[in-house]
C-alpha positions in Angstrom: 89.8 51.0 71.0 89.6 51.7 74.6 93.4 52.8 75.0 92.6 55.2 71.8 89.5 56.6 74.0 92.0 56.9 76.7 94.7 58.5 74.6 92.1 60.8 73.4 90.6 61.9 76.5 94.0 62.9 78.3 95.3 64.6 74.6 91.8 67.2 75.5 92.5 67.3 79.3 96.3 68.5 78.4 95.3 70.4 75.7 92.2 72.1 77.7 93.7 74.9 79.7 95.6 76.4 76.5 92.0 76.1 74.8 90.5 78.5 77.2 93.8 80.7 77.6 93.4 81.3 73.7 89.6 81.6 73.9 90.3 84.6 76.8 93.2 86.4 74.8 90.9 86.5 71.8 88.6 88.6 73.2 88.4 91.3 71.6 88.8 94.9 73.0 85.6 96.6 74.1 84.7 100.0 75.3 81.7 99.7 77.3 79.9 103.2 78.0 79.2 103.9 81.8 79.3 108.0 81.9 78.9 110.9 79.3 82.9 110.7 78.0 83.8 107.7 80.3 84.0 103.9 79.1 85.7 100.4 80.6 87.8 99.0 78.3 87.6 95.2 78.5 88.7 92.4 76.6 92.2 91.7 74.8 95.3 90.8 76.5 95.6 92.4 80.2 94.0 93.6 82.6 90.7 95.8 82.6 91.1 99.5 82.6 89.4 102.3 81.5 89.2 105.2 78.9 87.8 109.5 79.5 87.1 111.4 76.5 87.7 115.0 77.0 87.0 118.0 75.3 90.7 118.1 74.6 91.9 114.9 74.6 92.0 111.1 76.2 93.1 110.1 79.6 93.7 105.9 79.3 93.8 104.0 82.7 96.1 100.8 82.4 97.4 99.9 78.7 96.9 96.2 78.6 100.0 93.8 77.9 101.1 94.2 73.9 101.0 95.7 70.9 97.5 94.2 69.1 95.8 94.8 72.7 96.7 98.5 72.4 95.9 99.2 68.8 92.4 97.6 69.0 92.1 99.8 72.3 93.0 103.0 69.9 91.1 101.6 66.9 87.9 101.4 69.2 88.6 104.9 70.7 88.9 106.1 66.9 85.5 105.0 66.0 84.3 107.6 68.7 86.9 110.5 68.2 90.4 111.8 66.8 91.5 113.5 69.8 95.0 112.7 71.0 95.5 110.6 74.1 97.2 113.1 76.4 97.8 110.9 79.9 98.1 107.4 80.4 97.3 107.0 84.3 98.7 103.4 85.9 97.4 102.6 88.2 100.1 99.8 89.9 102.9 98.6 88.2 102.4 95.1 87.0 102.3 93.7 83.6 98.6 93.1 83.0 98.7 96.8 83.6 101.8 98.4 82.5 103.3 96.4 79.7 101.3 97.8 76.7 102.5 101.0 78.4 105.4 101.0 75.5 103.3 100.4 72.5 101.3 104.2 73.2 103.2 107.5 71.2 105.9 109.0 73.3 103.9 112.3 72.9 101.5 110.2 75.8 102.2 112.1 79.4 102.5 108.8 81.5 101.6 109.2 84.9 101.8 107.1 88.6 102.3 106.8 92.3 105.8 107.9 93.1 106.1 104.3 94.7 104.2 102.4 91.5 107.5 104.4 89.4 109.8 102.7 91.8 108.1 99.3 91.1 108.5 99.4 87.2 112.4 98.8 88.0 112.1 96.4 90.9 112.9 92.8 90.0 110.5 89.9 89.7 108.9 87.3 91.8 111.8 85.0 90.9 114.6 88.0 91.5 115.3 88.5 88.0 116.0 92.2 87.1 113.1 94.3 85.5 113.0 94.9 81.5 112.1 98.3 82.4 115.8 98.8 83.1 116.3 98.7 79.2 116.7 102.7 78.5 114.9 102.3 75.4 111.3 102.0 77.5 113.0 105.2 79.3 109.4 107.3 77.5 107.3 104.9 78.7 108.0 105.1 82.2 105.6 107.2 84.6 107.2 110.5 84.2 105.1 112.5 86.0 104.3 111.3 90.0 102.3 112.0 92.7 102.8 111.5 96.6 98.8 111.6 97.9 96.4 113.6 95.3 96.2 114.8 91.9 94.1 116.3 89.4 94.1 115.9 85.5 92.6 117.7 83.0 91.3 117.0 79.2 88.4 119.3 79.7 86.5 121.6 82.7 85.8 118.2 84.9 88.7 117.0 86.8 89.8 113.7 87.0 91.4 113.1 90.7 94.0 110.8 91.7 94.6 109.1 95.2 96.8 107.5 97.3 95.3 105.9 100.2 98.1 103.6 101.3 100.2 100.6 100.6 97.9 97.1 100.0 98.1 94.9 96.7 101.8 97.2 95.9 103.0 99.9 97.3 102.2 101.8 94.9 98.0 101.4 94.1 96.4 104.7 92.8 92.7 105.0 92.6 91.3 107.4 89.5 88.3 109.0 90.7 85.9 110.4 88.4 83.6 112.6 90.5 81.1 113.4 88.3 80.1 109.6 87.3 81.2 108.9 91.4 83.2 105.6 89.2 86.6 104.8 90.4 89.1 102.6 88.9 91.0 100.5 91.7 93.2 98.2 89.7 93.8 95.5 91.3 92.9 96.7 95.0 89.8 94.2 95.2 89.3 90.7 93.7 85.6 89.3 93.7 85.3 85.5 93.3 89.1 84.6 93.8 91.7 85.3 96.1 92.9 88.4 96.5 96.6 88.8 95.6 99.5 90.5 97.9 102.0 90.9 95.9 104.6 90.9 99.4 107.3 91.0 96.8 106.9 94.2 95.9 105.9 95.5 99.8 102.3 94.3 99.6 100.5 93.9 102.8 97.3 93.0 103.0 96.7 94.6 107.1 97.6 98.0 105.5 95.0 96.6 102.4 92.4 96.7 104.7 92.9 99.7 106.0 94.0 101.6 102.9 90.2 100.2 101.2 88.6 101.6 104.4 90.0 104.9 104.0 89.2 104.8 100.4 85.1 104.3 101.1 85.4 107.0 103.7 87.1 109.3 101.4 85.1 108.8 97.9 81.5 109.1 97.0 82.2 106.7 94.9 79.3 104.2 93.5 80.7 101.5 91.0 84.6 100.5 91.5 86.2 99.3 88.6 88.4 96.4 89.1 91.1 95.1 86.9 89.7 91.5 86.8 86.2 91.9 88.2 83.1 93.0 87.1 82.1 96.6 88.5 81.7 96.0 92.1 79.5 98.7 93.9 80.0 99.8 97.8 79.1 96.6 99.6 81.1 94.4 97.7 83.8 96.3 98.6 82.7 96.1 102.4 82.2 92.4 102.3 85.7 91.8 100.9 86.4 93.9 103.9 84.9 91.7 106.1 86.2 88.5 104.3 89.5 89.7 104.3 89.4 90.5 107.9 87.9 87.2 108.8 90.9 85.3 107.4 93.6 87.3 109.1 91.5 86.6 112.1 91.8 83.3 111.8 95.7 82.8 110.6 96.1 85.5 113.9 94.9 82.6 116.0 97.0 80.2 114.7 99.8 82.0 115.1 99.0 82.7 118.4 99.3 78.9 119.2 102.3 78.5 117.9 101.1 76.7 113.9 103.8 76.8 111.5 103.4 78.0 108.0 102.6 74.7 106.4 100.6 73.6 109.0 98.2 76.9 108.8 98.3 76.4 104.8 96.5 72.9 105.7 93.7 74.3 107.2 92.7 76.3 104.1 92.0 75.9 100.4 95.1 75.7 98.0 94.3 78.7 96.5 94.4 80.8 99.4 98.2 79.2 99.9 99.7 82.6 99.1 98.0 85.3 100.9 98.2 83.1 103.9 101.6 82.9 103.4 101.3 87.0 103.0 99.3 87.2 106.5 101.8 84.8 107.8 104.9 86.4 107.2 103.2 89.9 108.6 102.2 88.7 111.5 105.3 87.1 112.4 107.3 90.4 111.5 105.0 92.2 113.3 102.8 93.8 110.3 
């Protein structure tokens, strides 16, 4: 009886993590209202992004990661209008935020950072080549760039676009939408895990810092919409800030002395294995 109990108990430990993967990708898509003709859209498979209803026609920020994600995204847009979706804004190039990208109409204008286009075709983590270099995802690509600012337009209110510098990519673009003072960041600040530096790609999490300080000096901004978070408002960003700063601080220091990798990775949580590694390598490269 007691080896059944046993058999039992590590058959729901091994079988636990998959449990609460397919609990989280069954969560259905959600547009939650937070302006006039601007909503979050939440749930499904991928990352958070977000969805403006013009006068003439839908800007989407971020397209989630496959096909059913995106068609519960339109289906939920439907229930609220039958405009077109005109612009697809993404805001970095990874596949939480980009893949669903190829499931939208071709007739969809997609737009990025000049450097986030560059990213769609630059290989993985493990160096394998990108699937964007199939030429049959050629219409789904950002086709339409910008180096530091732009503006889009569905109906009299703009909808601005910045660059404020490399940090999680190289290629991070903030949507602004002045009249609500919401921004959508991406993936530019994690709340309650690490934050990732995707070095890979020419992350660096010094310019990070700085690019998120330029941001709250440049924005009015009130609630930032994060692609894994919920809304975070102006001192959450300045206490990630702070955090962030704190552990470069401290990796600094043990650089200074002469630590090597592993034995700086020691003196901090598992988790944060990685963007030590990040702060690490910059430091050692000099930034």
């Amino acid at each position: 009886m007691k080896t059944v109990k046993t058999y039992i108990f590590c058959l729901v430990v091994l079988l636990c993590p998959f449990y609460v993967i397919a609990q989280q990708t069954a969560t259905p898509v959600a547009l939650k209202k937070i302006g006039e003709k601007l909503y979050e859209v939440t749930g499904g498979s991928g990352a958070n992004g977000g969805a403006y209803i013009g006068d003439h026609g839908i800007i989407l920020i971020d397209s989630k990661m496959n096909k059913e994600s995106v068609d519960q995204t339109i289906s939920e847009i439907r229930k609220l209008t039958d405009k077109p979706v005109r612009f697809l804004v993404n805001t970095h190039s990874d596949g939480d935020h980009v893949a669903g990208n190829r499931y939208l109409p071709e007739s969809v204008v997609f737009v990025a950072h000049e450097n986030c286009r560059k990213e769609f075709f630059h290989p993985g983590r493990n160096g394998e080549p990108s699937s964007w270099n199939d030429p049959s995802l050629a219409p789904y690509v950002p086709s339409v760039t910008f180096s530091s600012r732009m503006d889009l337009y569905v109906d009299p209110q703009k909808v601005e676009l910045w660059y404020f510098g490399v940090g999680h990519t190289t290629g991070d673009a903030v949507v602004y939408f002045p009249g609500e003072k919401a921004a959508f960041v991406g993936d530019q600040v994690f709340e309650g895990r690490v934050q990732l530096i995707h070095s890979y790609k020419g992350g660096n999490s010094f310019a990070h810092v700085e690019t998120l300080q330029k941001m709250l000096a440049t924005l009015d901004a009130e609630k930032f919409y994060c692609g894994h978070n919920e809304p975070l408002d102006r001192s959450s960003i300045e206490k990630h800030i702070r955090e962030m700063k704190d552990l470069q601080g401290k990796v600094t220091g043990m650089v200074k002395n002469k630590y090597t990798l592993e034995k700086i990775q020691q003196e901090f949580s598992r988790d944060q294995a990685n963007l030590v590694a990040s702060i690490y390598s910059e430091l050692t490269a000099g930034r």
